[in-house]
DOLOBA-754540 format. One record per residue: x negated, y, z negated of N, C-alpha, C in turn; residue in one letter. Coordinates in steps of 0.1 Angstrom, whole numbers, plus 2048, in hexadecimal, padded with zeros to 3 digits. Example, Ala and Ser with C-alpha at 12.3 -4.5 7.8 and 13.67 -1.06 7.14 Angstrom:
// DOLOBA-754540
77C7C77B27857D37B277C7DF7B2a
7807EA7B97777F57B977F8007B1s
This chain:
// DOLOBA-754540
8628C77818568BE77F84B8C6778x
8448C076E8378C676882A8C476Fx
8238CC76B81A8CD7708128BE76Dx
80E8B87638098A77628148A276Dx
8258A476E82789877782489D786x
81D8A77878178AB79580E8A1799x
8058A778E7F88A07907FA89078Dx
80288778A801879787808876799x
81088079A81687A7AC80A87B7B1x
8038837B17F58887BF7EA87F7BAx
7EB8787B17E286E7AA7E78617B6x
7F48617AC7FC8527B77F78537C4x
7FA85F7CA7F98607D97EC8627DCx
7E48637D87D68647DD7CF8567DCx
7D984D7D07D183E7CD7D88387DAx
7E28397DB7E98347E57E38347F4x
7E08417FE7D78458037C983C800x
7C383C7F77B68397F97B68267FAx
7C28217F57C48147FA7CC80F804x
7D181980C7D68168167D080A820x
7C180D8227B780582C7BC7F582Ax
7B67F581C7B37EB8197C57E4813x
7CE7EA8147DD7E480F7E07E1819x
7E27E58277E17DE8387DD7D283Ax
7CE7D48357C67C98397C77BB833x
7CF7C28277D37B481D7E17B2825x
7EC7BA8287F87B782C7F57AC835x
7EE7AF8427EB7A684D7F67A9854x
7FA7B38598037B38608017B4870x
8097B28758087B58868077BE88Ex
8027C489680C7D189A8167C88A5x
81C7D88A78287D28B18237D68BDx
8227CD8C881B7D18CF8277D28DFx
8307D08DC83E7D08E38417DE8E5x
8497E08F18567ED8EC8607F08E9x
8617E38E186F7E08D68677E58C9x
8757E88C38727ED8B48747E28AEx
8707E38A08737D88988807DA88Fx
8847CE88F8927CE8848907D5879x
8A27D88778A27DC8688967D485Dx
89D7C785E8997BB85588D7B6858x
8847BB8618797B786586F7C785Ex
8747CC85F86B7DB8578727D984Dx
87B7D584287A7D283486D7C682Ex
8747BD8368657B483385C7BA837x
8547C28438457C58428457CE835x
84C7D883384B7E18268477D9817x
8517D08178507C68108417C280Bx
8407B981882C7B581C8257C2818x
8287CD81781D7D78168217DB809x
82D7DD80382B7DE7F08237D37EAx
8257C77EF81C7BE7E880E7BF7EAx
80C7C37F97FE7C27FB7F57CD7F5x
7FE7D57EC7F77E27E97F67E37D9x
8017D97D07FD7D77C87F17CD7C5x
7F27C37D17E77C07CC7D87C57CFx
7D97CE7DD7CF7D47DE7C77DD7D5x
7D37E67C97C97E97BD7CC7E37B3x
7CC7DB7B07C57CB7A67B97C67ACx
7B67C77B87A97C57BC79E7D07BBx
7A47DC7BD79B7E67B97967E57B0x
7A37E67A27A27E87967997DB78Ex
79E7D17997927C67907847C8796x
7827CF79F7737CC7A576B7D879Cx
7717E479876A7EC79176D7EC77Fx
7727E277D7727D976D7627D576Ex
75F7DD7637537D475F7517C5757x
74C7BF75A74D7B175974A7AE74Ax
């Protein structure tokens, strides 16, 4: 790995990180509040819910600091 594709992962991973909060809060998800675990197929879908919730969470960023 080069040095740019260092720094483009610690880029990813720090955007990712800093939208974390706000990619949750869009998921809307539940906690489990049982002391059962959740399914296979029940943690593919929440994962699921949370790639989407996280693309869209930076399209929101990215449109709120677009200048108009």
């Amino acid at each position: 790995m080069s040095s740019a594709d260092d720094e483009q992962l610690k880029r990813r991973y720090r955007e990712f990180l800093d939208l974390l909060p706000l990619t949750i809060e869009i998921a809307g998800l539940a906690k489990n509040t049982s002391a059962r675990s959740f399914g296979s197929e029940q943690m593919e879908a929440r994962a699921q819910v949370l790639a989407t919730a996280f693309k869209l969470a930076r399209q929101v960023v990215r449109d709120a600091i677009k200048s108009p």
